[in-house]
N, C-alpha and C positions, 0 to 999 in steps of 0.2 A: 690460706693464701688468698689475697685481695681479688676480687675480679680482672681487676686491671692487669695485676701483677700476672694471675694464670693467662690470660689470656697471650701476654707478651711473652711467656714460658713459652706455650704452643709454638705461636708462632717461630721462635727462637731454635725449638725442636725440631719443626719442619725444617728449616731453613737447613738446619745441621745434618738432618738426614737426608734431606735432595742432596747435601755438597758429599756427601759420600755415596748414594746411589750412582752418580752423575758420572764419574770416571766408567763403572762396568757397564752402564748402562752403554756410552762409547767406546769399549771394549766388545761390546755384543755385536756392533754394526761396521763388519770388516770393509776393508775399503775394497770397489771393486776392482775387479780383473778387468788386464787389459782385453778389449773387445777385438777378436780375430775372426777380419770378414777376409770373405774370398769369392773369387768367385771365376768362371771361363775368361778364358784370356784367347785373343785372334791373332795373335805373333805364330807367322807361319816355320816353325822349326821344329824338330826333333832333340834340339842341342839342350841340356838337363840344365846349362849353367844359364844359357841365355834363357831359358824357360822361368827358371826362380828368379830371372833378376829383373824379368818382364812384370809378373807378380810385382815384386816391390816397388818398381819404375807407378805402379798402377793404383800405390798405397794398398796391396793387398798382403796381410799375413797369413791367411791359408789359405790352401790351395787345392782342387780336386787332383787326385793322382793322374801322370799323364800317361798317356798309352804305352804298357810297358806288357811281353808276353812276359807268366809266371816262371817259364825256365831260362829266360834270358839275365841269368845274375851278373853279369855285369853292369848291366845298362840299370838293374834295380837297383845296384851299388851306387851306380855316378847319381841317379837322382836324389839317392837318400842323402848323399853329401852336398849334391848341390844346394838341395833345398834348406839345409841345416846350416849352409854355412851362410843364406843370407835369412835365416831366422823364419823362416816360413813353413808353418807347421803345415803336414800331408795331412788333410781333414778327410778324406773318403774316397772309396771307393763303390762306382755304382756295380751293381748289379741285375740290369730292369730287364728282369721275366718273369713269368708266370709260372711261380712253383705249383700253380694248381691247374694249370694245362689239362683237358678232359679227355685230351690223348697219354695215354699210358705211358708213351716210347718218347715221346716231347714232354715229357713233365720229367722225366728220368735226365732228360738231356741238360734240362733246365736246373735242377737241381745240383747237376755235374759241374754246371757252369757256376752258379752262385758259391757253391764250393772251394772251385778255384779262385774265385774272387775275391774269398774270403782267405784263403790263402795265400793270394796275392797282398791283401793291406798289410797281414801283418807282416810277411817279408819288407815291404818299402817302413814301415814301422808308420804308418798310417792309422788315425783312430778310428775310424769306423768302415764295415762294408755294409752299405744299405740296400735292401731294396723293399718291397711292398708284399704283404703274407699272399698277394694272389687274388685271385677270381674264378669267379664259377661261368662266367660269363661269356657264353661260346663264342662269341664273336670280336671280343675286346678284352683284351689281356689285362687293362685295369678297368673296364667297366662294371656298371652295377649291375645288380643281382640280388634277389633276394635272400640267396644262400648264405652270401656274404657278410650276414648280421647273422649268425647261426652258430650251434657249438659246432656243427661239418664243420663249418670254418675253422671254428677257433681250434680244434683238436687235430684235425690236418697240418694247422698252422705250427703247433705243439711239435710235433714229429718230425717236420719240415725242419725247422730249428735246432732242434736238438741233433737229428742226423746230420745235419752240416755241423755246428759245435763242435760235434765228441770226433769227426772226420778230420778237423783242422787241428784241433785243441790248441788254438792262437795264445800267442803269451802278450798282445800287447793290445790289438784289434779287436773290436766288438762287430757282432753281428748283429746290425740293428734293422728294425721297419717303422719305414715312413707312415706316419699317422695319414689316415685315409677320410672323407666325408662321407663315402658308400660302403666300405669296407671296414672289419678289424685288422689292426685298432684305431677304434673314433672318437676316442678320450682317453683320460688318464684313468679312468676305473677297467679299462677295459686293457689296458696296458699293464699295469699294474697286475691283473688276472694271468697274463701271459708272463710277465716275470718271473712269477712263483709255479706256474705250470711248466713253465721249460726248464727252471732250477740250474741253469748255469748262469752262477755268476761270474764265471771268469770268464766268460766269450759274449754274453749277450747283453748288450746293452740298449739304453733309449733315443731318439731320434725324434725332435721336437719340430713339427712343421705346424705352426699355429695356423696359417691361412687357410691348410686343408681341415682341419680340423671346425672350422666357420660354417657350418652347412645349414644355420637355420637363421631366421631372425632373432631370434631370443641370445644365440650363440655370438652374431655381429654386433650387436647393440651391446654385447654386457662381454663385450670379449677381453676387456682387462682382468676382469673374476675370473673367466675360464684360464687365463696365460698364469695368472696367480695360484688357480688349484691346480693345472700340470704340472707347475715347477714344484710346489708345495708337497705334490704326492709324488713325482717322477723326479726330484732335481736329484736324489745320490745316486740317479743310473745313466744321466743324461753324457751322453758324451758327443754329440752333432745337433748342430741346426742348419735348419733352411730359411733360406730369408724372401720373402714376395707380401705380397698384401691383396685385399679381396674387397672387392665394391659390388654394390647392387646395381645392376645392367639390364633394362626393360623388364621388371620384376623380378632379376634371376638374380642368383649371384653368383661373380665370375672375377678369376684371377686381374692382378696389375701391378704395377711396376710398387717396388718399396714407395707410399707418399701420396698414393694416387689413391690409395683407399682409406678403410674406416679401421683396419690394425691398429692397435694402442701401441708404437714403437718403443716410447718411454717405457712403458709397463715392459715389453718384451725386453729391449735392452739390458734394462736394471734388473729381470731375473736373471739373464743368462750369464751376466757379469755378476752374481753376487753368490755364484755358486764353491767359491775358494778355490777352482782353478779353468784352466782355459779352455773352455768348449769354441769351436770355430761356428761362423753362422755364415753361410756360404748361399751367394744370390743364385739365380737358377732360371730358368724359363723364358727369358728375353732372348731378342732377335737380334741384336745389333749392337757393337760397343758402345754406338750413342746411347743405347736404352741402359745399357751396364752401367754407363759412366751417370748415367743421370741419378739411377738407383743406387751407386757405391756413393757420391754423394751427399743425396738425404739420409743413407745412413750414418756415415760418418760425420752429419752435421748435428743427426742427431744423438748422435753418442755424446758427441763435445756440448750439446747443450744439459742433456741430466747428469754430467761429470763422469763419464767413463769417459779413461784413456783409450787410446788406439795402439792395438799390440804392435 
């Protein structure tokens, strides 16, 4: 073969093998899910129908569960339909105490409660009940503590989980903890440890809060990599998120509004939408519907700018 001649071979080659890699290759990069934010609503009612339809009035498709006691089944009935019937997924249910309370009789109590809470999601058919593995911390129910980086923790944490699980044995709701900056878990390795330590998979799931998770400079500055390796190692258990963002304030760093800080929202977005089905990412920690409205927003501007839909 002539130089010239091989040479336009190759090329010829190449050309034919990019036109048939090129189809799977855009078969590998599913399009995303649509983005279901939520978030508190200040509509003063009890009414289930007027409640979901405040939600959508609000461009919100999920929505935290509204105040409902666990033996009141009817009133869990009208929610579950109301909510369903204008498309607005039940994203969570809180649970915030201290399963590790240093009183013996309040931690029992505590656990009682998150129990039923978890009991509560999955009646409303809600995908998560969350709350935070606890603190050792006598004074502050989520404050730091040295302990709190500890296997005491982590194995406390272990038992905690599992006797609520195998208590409820939920068929649809996860039992998830909010990732913590002083507490386990404060990464995806350390979540990860806890998945395979509590061994239910049918009740415990992941709960992705990127902004607590920012506790250092190294973590702020490269925090697209960190949103990258939690989805990477935690995305088949992820079933909630939380939505806020975190700035550096007189050398510290401290919570703000979605937009107002240094969170890579793009990078976050496009993991949480590219996991093949709908995880809700529900705003949280603001004071006022103007502060809601300003945050739902830049989310949702920023959705529509890296090409997610809005559920």
């Amino acid at each position: 073969m002539r130089p010239h001649s091989r040479r336009q071979f190759f090329r010829v080659s190449t050309v034919a093998a990019s036109s048939l890699l090129l189809p799977s290759l855009l078969r590998a990069q599913p399009a995303p899910s649509p983005l279901r934010l939520g978030g508190p609503i200040f509509l003063k009612t009890d009414d289930p129908a007027l409640l979901a339809r405040e939600h959508r009035r609000l461009e919100y498709s999920a929505a935290y569960a509204p105040t409902v006691s666990l033996n009141d089944r009817p009133r869990i009935e009208a929610i579950r339909k109301a909510f369903a019937a204008e498309n607005v997924l039940l994203a969570e249910v809180g649970a915030w105490v201290n399963m590790l309370d240093p009183d013996p009789v309040k931690r029992r109590q505590n656990l009682q409660y998150v129990t039923d809470r978890l009991a509560l999601a999955d009646e409303l058919g809600a995908l998560a009940c969350v709350n935070i593995a606890g603190s050792f911390n006598p004074k502050q129910w989520d404050g730091p503590d040295p302990r709190n980086v500890t296997n005491l923790l982590f194995e406390a944490t272990v038992e905690n989980c599992q006797k609520i699980i195998d208590a409820v044995k939920p068929s649809k709701a996860k039992f998830c903890l909010e990732m913590m900056g002083w507490s386990y878990p404060d990464g995806p390795d350390v979540y990860l440890r806890l998945l395979r330590a509590i061994d239910r998979p049918g009740g415990f799931g992941v709960h992705v809060d990127m902004a607590n998770l920012i506790n250092s400079p190294e973590r702020y500055y490269n925090n697209a990599a960190l949103t990258k390796e939690t989805f990477r190692k935690l995305g088949r258990w992820v079933v909630s998120a939380h939505a806020k963002d975190i700035a550096g304030k007189d050398a510290h760093l401290a919570e703000t509004l979605p937009g107002r800080g240094g969170l890579d929202y793009t990078t976050y977005l496009r993991e949480i939408t590219s996991l093949g089905r709908e995880v809700p990412l529900m705003l949280e920690h603001l004071r006022t519907p103007e502060e809601y409205d300003e945050a739902r927003q830049y989310v949702m501007r920023k959705a529509i700018e890296v090409g997610v839909p809005l559920g």
